[in-house]
C-alpha positions in Angstrom: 205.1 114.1 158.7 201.6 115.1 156.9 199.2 116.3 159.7 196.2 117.4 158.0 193.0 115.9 158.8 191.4 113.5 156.6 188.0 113.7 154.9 186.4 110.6 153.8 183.8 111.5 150.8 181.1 108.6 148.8 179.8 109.7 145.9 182.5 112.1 145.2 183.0 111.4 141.5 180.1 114.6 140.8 177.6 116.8 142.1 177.7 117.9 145.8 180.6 115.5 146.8 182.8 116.5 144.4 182.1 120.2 145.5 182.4 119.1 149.0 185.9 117.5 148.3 187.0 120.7 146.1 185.8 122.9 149.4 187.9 120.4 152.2 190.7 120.7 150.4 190.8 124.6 150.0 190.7 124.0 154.1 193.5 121.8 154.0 192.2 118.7 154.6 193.5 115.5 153.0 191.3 113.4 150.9 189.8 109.6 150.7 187.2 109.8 147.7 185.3 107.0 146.9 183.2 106.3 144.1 182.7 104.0 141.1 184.0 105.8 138.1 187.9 104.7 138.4 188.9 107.1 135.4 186.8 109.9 136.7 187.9 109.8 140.4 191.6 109.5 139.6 191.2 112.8 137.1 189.3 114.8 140.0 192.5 113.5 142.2 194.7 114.5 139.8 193.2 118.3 139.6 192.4 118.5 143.6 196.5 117.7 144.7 197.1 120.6 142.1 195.3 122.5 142.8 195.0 122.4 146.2 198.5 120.9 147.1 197.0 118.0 149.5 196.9 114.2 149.4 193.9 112.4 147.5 193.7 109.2 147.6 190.9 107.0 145.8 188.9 103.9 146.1 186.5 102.6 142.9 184.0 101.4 145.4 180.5 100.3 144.4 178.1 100.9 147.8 175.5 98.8 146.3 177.7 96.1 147.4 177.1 94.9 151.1 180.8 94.3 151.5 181.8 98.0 150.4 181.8 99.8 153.3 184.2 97.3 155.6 186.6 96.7 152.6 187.1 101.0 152.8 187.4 100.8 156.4 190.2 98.0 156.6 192.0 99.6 153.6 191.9 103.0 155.6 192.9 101.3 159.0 195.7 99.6 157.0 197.2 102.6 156.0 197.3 104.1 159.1 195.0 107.1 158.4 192.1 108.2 161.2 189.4 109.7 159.4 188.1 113.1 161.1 185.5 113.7 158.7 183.0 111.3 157.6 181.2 112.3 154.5 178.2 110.2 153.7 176.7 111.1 150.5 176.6 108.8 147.6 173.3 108.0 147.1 170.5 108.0 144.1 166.6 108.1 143.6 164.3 106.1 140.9 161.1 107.6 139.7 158.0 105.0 139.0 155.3 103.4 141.2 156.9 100.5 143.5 154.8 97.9 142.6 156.4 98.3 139.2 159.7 98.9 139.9 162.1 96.1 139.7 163.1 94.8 143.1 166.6 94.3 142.8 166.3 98.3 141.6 164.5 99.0 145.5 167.2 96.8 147.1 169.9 98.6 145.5 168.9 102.2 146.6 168.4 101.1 150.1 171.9 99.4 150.1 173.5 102.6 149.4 171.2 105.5 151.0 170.1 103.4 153.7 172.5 100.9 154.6 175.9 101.7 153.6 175.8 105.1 155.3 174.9 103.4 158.4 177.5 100.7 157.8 180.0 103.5 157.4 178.8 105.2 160.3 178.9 102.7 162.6 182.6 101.9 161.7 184.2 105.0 161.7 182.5 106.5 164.7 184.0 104.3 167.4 187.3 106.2 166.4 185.9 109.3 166.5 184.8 108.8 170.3 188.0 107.4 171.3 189.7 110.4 169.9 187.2 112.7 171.3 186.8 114.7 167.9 185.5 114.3 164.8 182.5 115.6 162.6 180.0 113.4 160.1 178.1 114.9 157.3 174.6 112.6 155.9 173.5 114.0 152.8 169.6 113.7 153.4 166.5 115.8 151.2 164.0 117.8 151.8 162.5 114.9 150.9 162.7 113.3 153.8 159.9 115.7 155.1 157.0 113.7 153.4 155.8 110.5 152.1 157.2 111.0 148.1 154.6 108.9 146.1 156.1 107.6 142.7 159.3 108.2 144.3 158.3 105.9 147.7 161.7 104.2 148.3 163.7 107.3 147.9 161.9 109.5 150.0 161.8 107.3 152.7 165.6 106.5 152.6 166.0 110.1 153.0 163.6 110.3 156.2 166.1 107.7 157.8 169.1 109.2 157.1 167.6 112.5 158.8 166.3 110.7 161.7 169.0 108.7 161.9 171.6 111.1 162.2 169.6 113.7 164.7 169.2 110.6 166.7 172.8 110.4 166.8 173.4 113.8 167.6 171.6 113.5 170.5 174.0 110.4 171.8 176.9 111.9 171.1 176.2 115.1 173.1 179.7 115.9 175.1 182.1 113.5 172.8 183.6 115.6 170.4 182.0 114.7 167.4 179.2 116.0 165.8 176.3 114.8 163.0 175.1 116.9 160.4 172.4 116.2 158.6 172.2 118.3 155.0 169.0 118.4 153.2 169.0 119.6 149.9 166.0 120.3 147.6 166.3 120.1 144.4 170.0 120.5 142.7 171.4 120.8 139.5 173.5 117.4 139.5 173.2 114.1 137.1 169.9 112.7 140.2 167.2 113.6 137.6 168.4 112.0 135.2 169.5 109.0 136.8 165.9 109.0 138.4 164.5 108.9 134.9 162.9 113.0 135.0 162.1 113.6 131.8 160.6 117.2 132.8 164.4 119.6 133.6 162.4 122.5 133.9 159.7 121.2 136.2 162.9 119.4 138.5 164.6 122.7 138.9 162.0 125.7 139.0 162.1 128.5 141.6 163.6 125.7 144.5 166.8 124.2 142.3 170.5 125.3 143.9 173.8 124.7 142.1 175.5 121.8 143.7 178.1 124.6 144.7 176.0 126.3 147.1 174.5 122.9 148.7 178.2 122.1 149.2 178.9 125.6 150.6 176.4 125.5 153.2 176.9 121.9 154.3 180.2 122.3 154.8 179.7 125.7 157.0 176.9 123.8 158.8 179.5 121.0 159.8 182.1 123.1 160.7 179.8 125.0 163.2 178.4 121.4 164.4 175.1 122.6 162.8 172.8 118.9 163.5 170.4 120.1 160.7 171.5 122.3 157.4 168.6 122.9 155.0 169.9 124.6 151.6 168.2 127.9 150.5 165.6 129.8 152.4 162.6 128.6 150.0 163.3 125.1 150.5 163.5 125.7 154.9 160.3 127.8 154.1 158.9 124.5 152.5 159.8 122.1 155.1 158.5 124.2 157.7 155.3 124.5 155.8 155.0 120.7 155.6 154.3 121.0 159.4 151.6 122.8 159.5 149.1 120.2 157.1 147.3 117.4 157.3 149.7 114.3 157.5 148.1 112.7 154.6 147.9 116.8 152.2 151.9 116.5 151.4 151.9 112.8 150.0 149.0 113.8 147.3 151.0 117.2 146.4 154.3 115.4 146.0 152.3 112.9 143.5 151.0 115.7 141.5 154.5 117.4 141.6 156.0 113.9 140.3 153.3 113.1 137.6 154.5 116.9 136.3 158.3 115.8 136.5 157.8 112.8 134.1 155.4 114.5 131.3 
């Protein structure tokens, strides 16, 4: 009988949750990948249980979809598999001023950075408490430290999912289970261009990480029941910074930053 603990991953199809699959299953940790690319997720299976020698297992799930998250939980409870790590971090930004953005566009991104992940949370966790172990990982941003002009929905998605899951590390204190939080800056992954950045070199600079080392250090941050993993020392320097202005300062320098990302 197959004993390894199971990971549940969204948005593990690229980026930083396909690194953060590659790095649970070098710990031995059987896999529940979900994402929408059916071709893509079955070849990253494919290479993982190879590689890796552990069970994958994947669901072509769209999170934009309000349904999503329970139709992952029943299929997991139907097969008789507890999840012990909760990975919450598909998720996506979209550059533009809100009043012109197409609603159904807003709607969608708060489905899946906002709602989905608490959807998801709030189905799994139960278990986790009743067992009396288990860890959850939020992929949040640095963004979530300011008000992101041109980027207004996305920024403020991310400020939830940080609040929301150091909130939730405070109510689980003596359970078992534990809430990360990881807060990457800016990463080389396929968010700028999904965002519609047409400056690369302005979204990466001096603060960009490989999607490796954000991986890296969420997952060390989670094993050590870290509530609150920044990645790179620049990027904690800059959060810490934001502190220390005038509440309104960091809005208009975000806006300047942005108006630079899309010349």
């Amino acid at each position: 009988m197959n004993t390894n603990p199971i990971a549940l991953i969204t948005g593990a199809s690229s980026g930083i949750g396909l690194e953060l699959a590659k790095l649970f299953a070098r710990e031995s940790h059987d896999l529940a990948l979900v994402a929408r690319s059916h071709d893509t997720l079955k070849h990253i299976a494919e290479n993982i249980q190879q590689t890796y020698g552990v069970q994958v297992k994947c669901y072509t799930k769209d999170l934009s979809v309000s349904s999503t998250p329970e139709e992952i939980f029943e299929a997991l409870q139907s097969e008789g598999g507890n999840i012990d790590v909760l990975v919450n971090n598909a998720g996506f930004g979209w550059r533009g001023e809100f009043a012109k953005m197409n609603a159904a566009d807003a709607l969608e991104m708060i489905q899946v950075n906002i709602t989905s992940l608490t959807h998801l949370t709030q189905l799994f966790l139960p278990g986790m408490i009743e067992r009396k172990r288990g860890k959850i990982l939020n992929v949040a941003s640095t963004a979530a430290f300011q008000p992101g002009p041109l980027m207004a929905t996305y920024y403020a998605s991310k400020a939830y999912v940080l609040n929301f899951s150091l909130a939730l590390t405070e109510e689980l204190q003596g359970t078992g289970v534990t809430v990360t939080a990881l807060c990457p800056g800016p990463t080389a992954t396929g968010f700028g261009k999904r965002a519609g950045f047409t400056n690369e070199k302005i979204l990466g600079g001096a603060l960009s990480m490989n999607a490796s080392a954000v991986a890296l250090q969420g997952y060390k941050g989670l094993m050590k029941g870290k509530p609150l993993v920044i990645s790179g020392w620049k990027n904690l320097l800059g959060t810490q910074l934001v502190r220390l202005l005038p509440r309104t300062f960091p809005g208009k320098l975000v806006k300047s930053v942005q108006q630079k990302r899309g010349t």
